[in-house]
C-alpha positions in Angstrom: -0.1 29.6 -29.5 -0.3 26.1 -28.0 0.2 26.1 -24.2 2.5 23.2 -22.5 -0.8 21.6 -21.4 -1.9 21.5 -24.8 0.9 20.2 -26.1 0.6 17.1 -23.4 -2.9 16.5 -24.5 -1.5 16.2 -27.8 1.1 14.0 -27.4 -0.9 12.1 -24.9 -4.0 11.1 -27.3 -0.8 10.4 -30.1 0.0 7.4 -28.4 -1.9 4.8 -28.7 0.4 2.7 -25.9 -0.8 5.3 -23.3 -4.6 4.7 -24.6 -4.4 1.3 -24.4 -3.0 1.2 -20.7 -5.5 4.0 -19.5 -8.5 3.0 -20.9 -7.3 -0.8 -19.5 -6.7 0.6 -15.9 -9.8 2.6 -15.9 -12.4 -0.3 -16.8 -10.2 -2.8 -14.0 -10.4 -0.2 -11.3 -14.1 0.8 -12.1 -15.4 -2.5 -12.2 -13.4 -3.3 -8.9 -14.5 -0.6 -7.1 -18.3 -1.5 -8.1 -17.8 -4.8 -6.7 -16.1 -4.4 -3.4 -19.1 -1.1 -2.3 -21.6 -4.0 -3.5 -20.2 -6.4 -0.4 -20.9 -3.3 2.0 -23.4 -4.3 5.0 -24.2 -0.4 5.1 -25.3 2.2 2.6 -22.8 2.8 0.9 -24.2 7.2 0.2 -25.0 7.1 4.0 -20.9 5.6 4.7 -19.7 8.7 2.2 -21.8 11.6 4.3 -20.7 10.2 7.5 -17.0 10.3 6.0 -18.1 13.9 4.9 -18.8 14.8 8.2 -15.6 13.5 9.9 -13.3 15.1 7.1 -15.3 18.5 7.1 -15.0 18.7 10.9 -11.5 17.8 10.9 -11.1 21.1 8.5 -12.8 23.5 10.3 -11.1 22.9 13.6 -7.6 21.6 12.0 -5.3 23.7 14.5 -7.2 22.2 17.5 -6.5 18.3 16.3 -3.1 19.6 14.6 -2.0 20.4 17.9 -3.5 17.7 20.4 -2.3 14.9 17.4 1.1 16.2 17.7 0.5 15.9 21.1 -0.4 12.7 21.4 1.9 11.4 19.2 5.0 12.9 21.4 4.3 11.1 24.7 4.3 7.8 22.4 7.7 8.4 21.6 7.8 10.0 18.4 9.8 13.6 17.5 7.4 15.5 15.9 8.6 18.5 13.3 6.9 21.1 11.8 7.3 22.6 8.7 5.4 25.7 7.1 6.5 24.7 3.4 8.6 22.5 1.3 12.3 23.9 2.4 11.6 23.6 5.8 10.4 19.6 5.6 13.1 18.8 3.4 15.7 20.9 5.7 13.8 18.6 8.7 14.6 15.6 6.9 18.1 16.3 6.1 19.3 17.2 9.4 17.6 13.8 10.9 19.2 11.8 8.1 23.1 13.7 8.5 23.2 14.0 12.4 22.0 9.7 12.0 24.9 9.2 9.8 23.1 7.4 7.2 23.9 6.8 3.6 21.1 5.1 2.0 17.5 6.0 2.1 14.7 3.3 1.4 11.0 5.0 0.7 7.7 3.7 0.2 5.0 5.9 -1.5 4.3 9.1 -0.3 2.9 11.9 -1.9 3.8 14.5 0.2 7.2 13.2 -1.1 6.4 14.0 -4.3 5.3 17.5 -2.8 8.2 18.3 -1.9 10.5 16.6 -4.4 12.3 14.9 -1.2 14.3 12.3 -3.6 16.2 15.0 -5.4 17.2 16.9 -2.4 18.4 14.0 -0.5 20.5 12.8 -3.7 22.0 16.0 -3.7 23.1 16.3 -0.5 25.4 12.3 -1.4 22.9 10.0 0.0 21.2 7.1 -1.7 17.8 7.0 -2.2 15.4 3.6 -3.7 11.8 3.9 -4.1 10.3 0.1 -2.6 6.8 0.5 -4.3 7.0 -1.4 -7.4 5.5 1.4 -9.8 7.1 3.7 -8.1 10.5 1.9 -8.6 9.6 1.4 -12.0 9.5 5.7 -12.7 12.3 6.3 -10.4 14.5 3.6 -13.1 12.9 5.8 -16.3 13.6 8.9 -14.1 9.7 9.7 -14.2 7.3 11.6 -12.1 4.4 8.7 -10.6 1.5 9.5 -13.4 -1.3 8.2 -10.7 -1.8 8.7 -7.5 -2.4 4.7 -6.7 -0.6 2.9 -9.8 2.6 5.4 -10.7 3.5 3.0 -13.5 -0.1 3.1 -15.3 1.3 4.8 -18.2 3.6 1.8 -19.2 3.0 -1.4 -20.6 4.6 -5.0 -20.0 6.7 -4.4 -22.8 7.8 -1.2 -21.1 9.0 -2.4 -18.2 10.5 -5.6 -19.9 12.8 -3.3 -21.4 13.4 -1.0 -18.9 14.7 -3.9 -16.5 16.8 -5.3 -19.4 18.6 -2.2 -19.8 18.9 -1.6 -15.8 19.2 -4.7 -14.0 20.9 -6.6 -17.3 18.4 -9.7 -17.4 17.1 -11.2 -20.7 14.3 -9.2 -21.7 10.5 -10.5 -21.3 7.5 -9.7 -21.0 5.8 -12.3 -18.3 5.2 -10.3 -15.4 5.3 -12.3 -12.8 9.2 -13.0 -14.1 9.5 -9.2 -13.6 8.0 -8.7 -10.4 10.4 -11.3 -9.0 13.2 -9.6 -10.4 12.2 -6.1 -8.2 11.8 -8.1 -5.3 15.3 -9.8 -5.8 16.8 -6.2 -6.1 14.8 -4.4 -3.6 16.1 -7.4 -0.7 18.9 -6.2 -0.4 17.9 -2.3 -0.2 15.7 -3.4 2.7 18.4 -5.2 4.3 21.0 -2.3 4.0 19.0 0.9 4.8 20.2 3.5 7.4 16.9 5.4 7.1 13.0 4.7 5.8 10.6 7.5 4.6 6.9 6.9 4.8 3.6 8.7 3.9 1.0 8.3 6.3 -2.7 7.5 5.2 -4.6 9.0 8.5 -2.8 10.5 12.0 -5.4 9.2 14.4 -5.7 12.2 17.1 -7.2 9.5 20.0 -4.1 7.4 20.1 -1.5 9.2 18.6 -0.9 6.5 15.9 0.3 6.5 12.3 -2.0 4.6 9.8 0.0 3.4 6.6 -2.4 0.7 3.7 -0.2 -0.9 1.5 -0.5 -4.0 -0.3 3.1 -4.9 -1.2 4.9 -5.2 1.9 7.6 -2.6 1.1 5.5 -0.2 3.8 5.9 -2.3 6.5 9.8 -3.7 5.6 10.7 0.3 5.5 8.6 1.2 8.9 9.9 -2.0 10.2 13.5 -2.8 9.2 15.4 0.5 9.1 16.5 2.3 12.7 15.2 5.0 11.8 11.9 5.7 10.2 10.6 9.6 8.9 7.0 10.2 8.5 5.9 12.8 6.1 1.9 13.8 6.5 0.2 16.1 5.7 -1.7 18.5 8.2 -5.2 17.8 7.0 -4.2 14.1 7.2 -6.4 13.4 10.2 -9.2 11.4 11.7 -10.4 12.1 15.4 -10.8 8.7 16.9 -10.5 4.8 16.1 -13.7 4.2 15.0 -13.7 7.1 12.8 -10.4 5.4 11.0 -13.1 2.3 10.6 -15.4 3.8 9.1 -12.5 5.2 6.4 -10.4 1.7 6.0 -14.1 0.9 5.2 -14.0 3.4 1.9 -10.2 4.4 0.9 -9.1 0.6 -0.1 -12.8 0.1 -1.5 -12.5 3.3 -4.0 -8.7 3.2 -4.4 -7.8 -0.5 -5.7 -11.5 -2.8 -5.4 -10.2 -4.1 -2.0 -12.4 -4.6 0.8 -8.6 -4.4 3.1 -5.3 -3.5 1.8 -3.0 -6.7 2.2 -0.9 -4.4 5.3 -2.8 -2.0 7.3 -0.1 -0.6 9.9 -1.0 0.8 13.2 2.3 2.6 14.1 2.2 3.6 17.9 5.2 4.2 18.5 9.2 3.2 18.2 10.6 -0.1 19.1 10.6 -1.1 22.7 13.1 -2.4 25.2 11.7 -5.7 24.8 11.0 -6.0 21.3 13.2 -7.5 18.8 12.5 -5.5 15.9 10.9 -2.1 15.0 12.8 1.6 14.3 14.2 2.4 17.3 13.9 5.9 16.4 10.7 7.5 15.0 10.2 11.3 13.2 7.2 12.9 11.9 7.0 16.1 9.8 3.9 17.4 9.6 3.4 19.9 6.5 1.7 22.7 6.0 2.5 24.0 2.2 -0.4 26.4 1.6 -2.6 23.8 3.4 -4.1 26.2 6.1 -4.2 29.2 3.5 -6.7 26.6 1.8 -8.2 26.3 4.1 -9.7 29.8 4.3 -10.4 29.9 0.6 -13.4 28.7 -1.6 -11.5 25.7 -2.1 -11.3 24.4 1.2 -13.3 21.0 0.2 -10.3 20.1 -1.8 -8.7 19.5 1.7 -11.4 16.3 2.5 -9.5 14.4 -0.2 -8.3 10.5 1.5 -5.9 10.2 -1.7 -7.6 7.1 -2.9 -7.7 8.3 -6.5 -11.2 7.2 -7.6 -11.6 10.2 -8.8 -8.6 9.8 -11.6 -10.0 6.1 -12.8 -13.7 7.4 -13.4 -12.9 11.1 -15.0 -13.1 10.5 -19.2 -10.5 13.1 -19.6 -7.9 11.7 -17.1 -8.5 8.0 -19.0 -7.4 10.4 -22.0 -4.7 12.0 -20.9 -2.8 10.0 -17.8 -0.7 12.1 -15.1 2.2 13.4 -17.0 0.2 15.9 -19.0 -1.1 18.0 -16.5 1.5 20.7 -16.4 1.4 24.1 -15.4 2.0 27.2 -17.7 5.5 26.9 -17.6 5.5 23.1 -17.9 5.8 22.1 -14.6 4.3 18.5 -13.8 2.0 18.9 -10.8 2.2 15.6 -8.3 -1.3 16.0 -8.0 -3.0 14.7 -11.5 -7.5 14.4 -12.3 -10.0 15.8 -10.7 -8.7 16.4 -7.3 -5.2 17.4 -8.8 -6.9 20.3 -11.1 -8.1 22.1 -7.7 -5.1 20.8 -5.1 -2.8 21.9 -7.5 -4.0 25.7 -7.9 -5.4 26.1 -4.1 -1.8 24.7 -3.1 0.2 26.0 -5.6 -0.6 29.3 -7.4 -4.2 29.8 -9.8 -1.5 31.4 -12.5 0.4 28.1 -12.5 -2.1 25.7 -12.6 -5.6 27.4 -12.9 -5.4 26.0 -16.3 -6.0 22.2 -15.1 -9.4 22.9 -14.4 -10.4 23.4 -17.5 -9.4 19.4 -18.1 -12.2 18.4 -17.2 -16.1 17.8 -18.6 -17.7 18.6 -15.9 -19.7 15.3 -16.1 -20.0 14.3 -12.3 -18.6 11.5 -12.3 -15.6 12.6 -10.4 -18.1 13.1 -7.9 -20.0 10.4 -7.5 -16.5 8.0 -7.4 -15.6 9.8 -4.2 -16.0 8.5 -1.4 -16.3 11.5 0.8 -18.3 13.3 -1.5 -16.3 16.6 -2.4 -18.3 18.3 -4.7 -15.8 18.1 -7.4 -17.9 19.6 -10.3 -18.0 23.1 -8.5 -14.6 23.5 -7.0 -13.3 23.3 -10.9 -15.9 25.7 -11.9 -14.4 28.2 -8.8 -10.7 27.7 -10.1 -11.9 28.2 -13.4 -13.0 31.3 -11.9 -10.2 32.4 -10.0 -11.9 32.5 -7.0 -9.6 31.0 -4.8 -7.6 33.8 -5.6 -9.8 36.3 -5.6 -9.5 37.6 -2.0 -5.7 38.1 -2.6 -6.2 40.5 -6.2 -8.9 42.4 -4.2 -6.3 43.3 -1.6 -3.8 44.0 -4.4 -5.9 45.9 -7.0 -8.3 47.8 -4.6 -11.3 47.7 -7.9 -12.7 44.7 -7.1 -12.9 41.1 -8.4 -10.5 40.9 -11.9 -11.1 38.8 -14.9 -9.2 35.5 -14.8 -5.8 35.6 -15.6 -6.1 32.1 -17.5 -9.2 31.8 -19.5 -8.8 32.7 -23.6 -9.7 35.8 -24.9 -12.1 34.0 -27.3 -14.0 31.9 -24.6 -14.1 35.0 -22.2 -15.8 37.0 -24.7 -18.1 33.7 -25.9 -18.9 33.6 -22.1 -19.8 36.7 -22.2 -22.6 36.6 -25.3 -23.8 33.6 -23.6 -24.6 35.6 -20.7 -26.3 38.2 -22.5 -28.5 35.4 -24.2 -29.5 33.7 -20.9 -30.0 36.1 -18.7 -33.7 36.9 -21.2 -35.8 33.9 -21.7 -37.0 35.4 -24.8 -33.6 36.0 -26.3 -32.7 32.7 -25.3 -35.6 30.5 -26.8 -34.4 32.2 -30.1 -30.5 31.1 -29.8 -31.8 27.2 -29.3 -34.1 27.8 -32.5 -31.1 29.3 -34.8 -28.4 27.2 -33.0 -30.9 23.9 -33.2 -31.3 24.8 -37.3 -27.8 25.4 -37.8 -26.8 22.3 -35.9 -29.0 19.8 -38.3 -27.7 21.7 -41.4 -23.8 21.3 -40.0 -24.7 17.9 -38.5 -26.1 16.8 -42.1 -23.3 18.0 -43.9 -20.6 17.1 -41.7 -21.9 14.6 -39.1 -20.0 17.2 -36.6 -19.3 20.3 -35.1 -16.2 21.4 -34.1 -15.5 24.6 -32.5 -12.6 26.9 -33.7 -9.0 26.1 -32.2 -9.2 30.0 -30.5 -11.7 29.0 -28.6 -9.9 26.9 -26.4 -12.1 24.1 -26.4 -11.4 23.9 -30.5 -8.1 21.5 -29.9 -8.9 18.1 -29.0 -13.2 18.3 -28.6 -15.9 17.8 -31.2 -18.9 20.0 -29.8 -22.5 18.0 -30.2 -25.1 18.9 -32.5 -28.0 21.1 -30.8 -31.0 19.8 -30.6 -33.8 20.7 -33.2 -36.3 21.1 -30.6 -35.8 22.2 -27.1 -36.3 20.1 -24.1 -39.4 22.0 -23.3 -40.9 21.4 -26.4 -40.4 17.6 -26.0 -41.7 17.4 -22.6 -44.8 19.1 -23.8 -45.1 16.3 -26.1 -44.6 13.2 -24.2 -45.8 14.4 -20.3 -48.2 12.4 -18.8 -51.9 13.1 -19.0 -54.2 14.0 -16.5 -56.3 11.0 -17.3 -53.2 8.6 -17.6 -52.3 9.6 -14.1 -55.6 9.4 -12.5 -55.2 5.6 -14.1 -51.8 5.4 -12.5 -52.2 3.6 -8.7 -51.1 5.6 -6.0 -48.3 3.1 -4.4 -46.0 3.5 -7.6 -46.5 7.5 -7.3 -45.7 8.3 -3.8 -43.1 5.6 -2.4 -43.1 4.9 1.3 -41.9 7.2 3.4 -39.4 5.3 5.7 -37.9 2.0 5.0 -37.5 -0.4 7.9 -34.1 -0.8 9.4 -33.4 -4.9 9.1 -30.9 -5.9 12.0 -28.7 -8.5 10.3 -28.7 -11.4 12.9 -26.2 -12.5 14.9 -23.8 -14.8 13.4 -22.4 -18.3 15.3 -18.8 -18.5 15.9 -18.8 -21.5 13.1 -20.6 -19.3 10.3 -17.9 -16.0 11.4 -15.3 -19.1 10.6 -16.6 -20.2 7.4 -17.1 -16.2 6.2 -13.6 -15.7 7.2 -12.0 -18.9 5.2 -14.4 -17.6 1.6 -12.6 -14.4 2.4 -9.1 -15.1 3.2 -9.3 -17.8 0.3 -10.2 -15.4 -2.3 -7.3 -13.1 -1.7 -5.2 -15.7 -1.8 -4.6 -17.3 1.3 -5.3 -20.8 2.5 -7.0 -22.2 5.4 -6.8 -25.1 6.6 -9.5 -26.2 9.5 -8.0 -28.7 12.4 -8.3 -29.3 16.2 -5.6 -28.0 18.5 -4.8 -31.7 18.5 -4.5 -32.1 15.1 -2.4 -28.7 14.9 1.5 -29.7 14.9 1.0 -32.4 12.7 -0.6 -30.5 10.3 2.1 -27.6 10.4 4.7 -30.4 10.3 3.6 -32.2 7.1 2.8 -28.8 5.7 7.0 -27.8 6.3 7.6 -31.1 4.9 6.1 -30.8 1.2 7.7 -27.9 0.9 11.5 -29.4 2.5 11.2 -26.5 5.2 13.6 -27.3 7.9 13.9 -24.1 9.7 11.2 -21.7 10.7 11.3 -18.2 12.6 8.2 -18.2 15.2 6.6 -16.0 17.5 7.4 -17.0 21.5 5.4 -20.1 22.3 3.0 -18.3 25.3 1.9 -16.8 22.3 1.2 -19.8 20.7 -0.9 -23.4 21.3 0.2 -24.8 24.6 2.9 -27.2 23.5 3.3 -26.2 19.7 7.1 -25.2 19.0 8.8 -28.1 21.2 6.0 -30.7 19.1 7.6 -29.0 15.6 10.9 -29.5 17.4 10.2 -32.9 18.0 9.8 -33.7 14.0 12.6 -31.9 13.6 12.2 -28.5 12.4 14.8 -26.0 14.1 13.1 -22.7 15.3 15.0 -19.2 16.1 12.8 -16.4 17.5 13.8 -13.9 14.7 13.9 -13.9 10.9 16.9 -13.7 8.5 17.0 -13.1 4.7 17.0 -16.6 3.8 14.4 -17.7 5.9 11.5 -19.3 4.5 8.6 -19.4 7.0 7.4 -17.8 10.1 4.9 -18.8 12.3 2.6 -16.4 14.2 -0.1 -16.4 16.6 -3.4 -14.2 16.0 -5.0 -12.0 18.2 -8.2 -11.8 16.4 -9.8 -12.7 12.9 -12.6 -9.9 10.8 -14.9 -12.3 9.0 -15.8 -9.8 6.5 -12.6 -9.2 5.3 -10.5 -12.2 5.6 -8.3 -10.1 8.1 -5.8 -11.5 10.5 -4.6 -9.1 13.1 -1.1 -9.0 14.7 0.4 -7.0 17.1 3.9 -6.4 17.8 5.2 -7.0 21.3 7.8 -8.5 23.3 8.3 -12.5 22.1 6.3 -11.4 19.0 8.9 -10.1 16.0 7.2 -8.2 13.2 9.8 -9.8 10.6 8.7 -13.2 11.4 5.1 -12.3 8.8 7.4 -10.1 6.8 10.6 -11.4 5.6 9.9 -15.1 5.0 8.1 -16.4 1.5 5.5 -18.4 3.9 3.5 -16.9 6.7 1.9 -19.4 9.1 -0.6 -17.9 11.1 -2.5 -19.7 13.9 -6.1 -18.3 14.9 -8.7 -20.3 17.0 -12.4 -19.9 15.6 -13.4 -18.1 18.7 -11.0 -15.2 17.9 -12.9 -14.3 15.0 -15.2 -11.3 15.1 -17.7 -10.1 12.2 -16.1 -6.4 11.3 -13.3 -4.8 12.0 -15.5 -2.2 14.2 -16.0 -5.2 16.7 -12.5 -5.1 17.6 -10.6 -3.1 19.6 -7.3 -1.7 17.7 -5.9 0.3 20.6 -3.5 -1.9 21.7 -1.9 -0.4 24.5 1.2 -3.1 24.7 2.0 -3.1 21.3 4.0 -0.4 19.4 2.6 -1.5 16.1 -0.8 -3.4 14.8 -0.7 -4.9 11.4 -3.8 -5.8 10.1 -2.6 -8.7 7.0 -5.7 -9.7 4.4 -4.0 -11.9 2.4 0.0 -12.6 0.7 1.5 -9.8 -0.5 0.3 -8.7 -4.1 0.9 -6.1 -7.0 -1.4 -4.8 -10.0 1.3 -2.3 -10.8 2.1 -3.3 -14.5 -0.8 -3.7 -17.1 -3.1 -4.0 -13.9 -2.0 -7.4 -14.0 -2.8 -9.0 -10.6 0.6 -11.0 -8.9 1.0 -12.9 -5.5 3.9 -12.2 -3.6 6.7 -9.0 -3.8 8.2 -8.0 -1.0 6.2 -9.5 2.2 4.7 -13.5 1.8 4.0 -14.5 -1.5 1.3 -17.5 0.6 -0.5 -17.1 4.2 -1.6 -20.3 5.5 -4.1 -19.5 8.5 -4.5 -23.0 10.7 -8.0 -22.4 11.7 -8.6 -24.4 15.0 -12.5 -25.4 16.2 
């Protein structure tokens, strides 16, 4: 009898609109990520072992950091919660939201959300509740689980959405994407605007600082961090990196392997809540840090599974998830797991129950490539084979049966008991050698006949998979036939047989304050921005004409000690009103900088007293001013711990989407331009 997860796979590889939109997400996001590891300055295995080593010690000492993060993050102001499992985080968040008095609920993406199925609970205690992230706005209108851990809305098509939105919002029906990310971000203004309350995931808790560290590339992050009076965290416990530069090195990787970005667009630094000085911020902060199983797996074979950074590489390169999407991974009883691919198949049973989901893991071919896309190198491959296995459960049915280790509850009867002869046939060389002869002769017979073997449905593998045609001779036998000579090697010179033993460590040289300038402009121009290169002398006039051809009149800008000697009252001169704060119709906002990364195109910003964090958020058109000499090389050559601030946003560009058809467009809900006036 056909299991629910068959019957996904099934329907899944039945649809040819699903196939299409995989197989197209998959190719963009492999050829992305391929790219952006290509521009790394370092090795990009020796960046993933170093990650390795940070997430592994963060495991095996996670009480220690859980406790001096939570710490930390208290004497900045934030009320820290802690819930064992899912009731008592969504209890947490219900009596912060009723004892605030709030009514409507803005979220960005979080999949400890999705964990613990926050929307539904909150909806049924009255309150309103709008998913910002356009995918995940897009699901929550179709009443849909996210099928991806990056894109929710990978599933759909143009055509999907165009009809979706007709029959929500009631606009003509289209299919020109940009038309229908315009029409979200009209909608979702006004949810911004109105919000009592914003819920967040967090990225990385950094335990040095205390600080929150949120990537997204939309803007909705920072607008429900930002706009709301009261912002909830979600994170989970194993969420963690010890220090600042150890958050480098993984801003460095998670964009890289989740979305072919050297930067997300908005990488928030939240410190802490809003100031007495500052204009804008939540002026009340909450985290919930979760548990759910998390320390149980911890202390089980699949503790590995706990590394994960949730940048979903892993999803894009696995052939079977490129098959399949999110939605059809579902437990025995049909249950959708939030946690889809590779990393889902083991999260899912070590979090959630080996009877539930063990069956995931046998999704999967076991090919590596899982592996090799991750860029903290969990060994993928082998925590499947151990769920597969039941051995994350295995110290549990010890205790309960008292005989020992069990069979596994979720393997067929028919593959148990193939396992079984193949066992027997492998564990004698002798007996083995004959199998590969008889299977190799049957498997050219079958092969001529049929052009294929398929293995019987019972098997479990019989479904969906064509099994390939043995070889007619062994791999043994063909080695003996082509391996070199002694004679061809003794011909063969030494240098291309034993490689040097070290390779010299080049020092890249230092680079002059006007080559940092020009990196930075290549950068920041092929994400989108603009630069445009002037003296200080030069700078109003070229902000003013700027304002002009495009019949800007009023600008929101950041306090003029923050800004070029002289700059606001020389705008004010041509005639361009400035307020200090932004409002929904406000079409520019002019910042200051405090420093520039050249490899990244990166502007940072820092929230503060005369410096509003709406003023690069709300308006169409950020103006940013940065002086040449501001600009560093990497983002490891600046300092992020900015004591005065109670938020750092790192911007890389306007504000952008790929969330339907993987279709890239500039502007949702932050900037749709950034104009950086680049002074010499």
């Amino acid at each position: 009898m056909s299991t629910p997860f068959h019957k996904q796979i099934e329907v899944a590889l039945a649809n040819p609109s699903l196939q299409a939109a995989l197989d197209g997400n998959a190719e963009r996001r492999r050829t992305a990520r391929e790219t952006a590891f290509a521009s790394l300055s370092s090795d990009p295995n020796s960046l993933r072992q170093r990650a390795h080593a940070v997430r592994r010690d963060v495991i095996e000492n996670l009480d220690a950091y859980v406790s001096a993060f939570a710490t930390k993050a208290q004497a900045n102001g934030f009320t820290v919660h802690f819930a064992s499992d899912a009731t008592e985080a969504v209890e947490h968040v219900l009596r912060i939201v009723q004892q605030a008095g709030a009514q409507r609920v803005i979220k960005s993406k979080t999949m400890v959300g999705e964990e613990i199925e926050i929307n539904a609970a909150l909806e049924k205690a009255g309150l309103r509740v709008v998913e910002t992230d356009l995918g995940e706005w897009i699901v929550q209108l179709r009443g849909e689980r996210p099928s991806h851990i990056i894109t929710p809305a990978v599933h759909l098509r143009r055509g999907d959405v165009g009809q979706l939105f007709a029959e929500k919002l009631g606009m003509p029906y289209t299919e020109d994407i940009p038309t229908l990310t315009n029409a979200a971000r009209r909608n979702l203004r006004a949810e911004f605007l109105a919000a009592d309350v914003g819920i967040s995931g967090v990225n990385f808790g950094v335990v040095e600082t205390g600080m929150l560290c949120m990537l997204t590339n939309e803007g909705n992050g920072r607008m429900v961090t930002t706009l709301p009076p009261l912002h909830i965290a979600l994170m989970g416990i194993e969420r963690m990196v010890p220090t600042l530069k150890d958050l480098e090195l993984m801003l460095s990787l998670l964009p890289r392997s989740a979305t072919g970005q050297k930067m997300a667009v908005y990488t928030s630094l939240i410190g802490a809540p809003r100031r007495p000085d500052e204009l804008d911020g939540a002026l009340k902060r909450h985290l919930v840090l979760l548990d759910n199983g998390r320390r149980a797996l911890r202390q089980s074979p699949l503790k590995e599974s706990l590394y994960c950074i949730r940048c979903g590489a892993c999803l894009n390169a696995c052939p079977v998830f490129r098959e399949l999407g999110g939605h059809a991974y579902v437990g025995v009883h049909g249950v959708i797991t939030p946690y889809s691919g590779p990393i889902g198949s083991v999260i899912s049973a070590g979090l959630f129950g080996v009877g539930e989901f063990g069956n995931l893991a046998r999704a999967s071919s076991l090919c590596g490539a899982c592996q090799e896309a991750c860029p903290v190198d969990i060994p993928l491959p082998e925590l499947l084979l151990r769920v597969r296995a039941a051995e994350a459960d295995a110290p549990v049915r010890l205790l309960e049966t008292g005989k020992g280790y069990a069979a596994p509850p979720n393997v067929p009867l028919g593959l148990n008991w193939g396992l079984r002869g193949f066992a027997w046939l492998s564990a004698s060389p002798r007996r083995f050698a004959v199998a590969q002869k008889l299977a190799g002769i049957f498997g050219k017979l079958a092969a001529s006949r049929f052009g294929w073997l398929k293995l019987p449905a019972f098997t479990g593998w019989g479904t969906s998979r064509d099994f390939p045609s043995p070889a007619p001779k062994t791999f043994h036998e063909r080695w003996q036939q082509t391996r070199p000579s002694a004679e061809r090697l003794a011909s063969t010179p030494a240098a291309s047989i034993n490689p040097p033993e070290s390779v010299p460590i080049v020092t890249p040289p230092v680079e002059s304050a006007q080559t940092l300038a020009e990196r930075f402009t290549q950068e920041l121009e092929l994400l989108g921005g603009q630069v445009v290169r002037c003296t200080v002398a030069e700078l109003p006039g070229r902000i003013g004409d700027l304002l002009k051809e495009q019949n800007i009149e009023r600008i929101c800008a950041w306090d003029q000690s923050y800004l070029p000697s002289g700059l606001l009252q020389a705008l004010q001169g041509q005639g361009i009103l400035i307020e200090a704060q932004a409002d929904p119709n406000m079409r520019a906002g002019l910042t200051g900088s405090l420093a520039g990364i050249a490899e990244t195109g990166t502007l940072v910003l820092a929230s503060g007293n005369g410096r509003p964090q709406s003023v690069s958020l709300l308006p169409d058109v950020h103006l940013a001013v940065l002086q040449a000499e501001q600009i560093v090389c990497s983002l490891g050559e600046f300092d992020l711990d900015v004591e005065d601030a109670s938020c750092v946003c790192l911007v890389s560009g306007p504000s952008r989407t790929a969330d339907i058809e993987m279709t890239l467009t500039i502007g949702v809900h932050g900037p749709g331009q950034l104009i950086v006036f680049l002074m010499d």
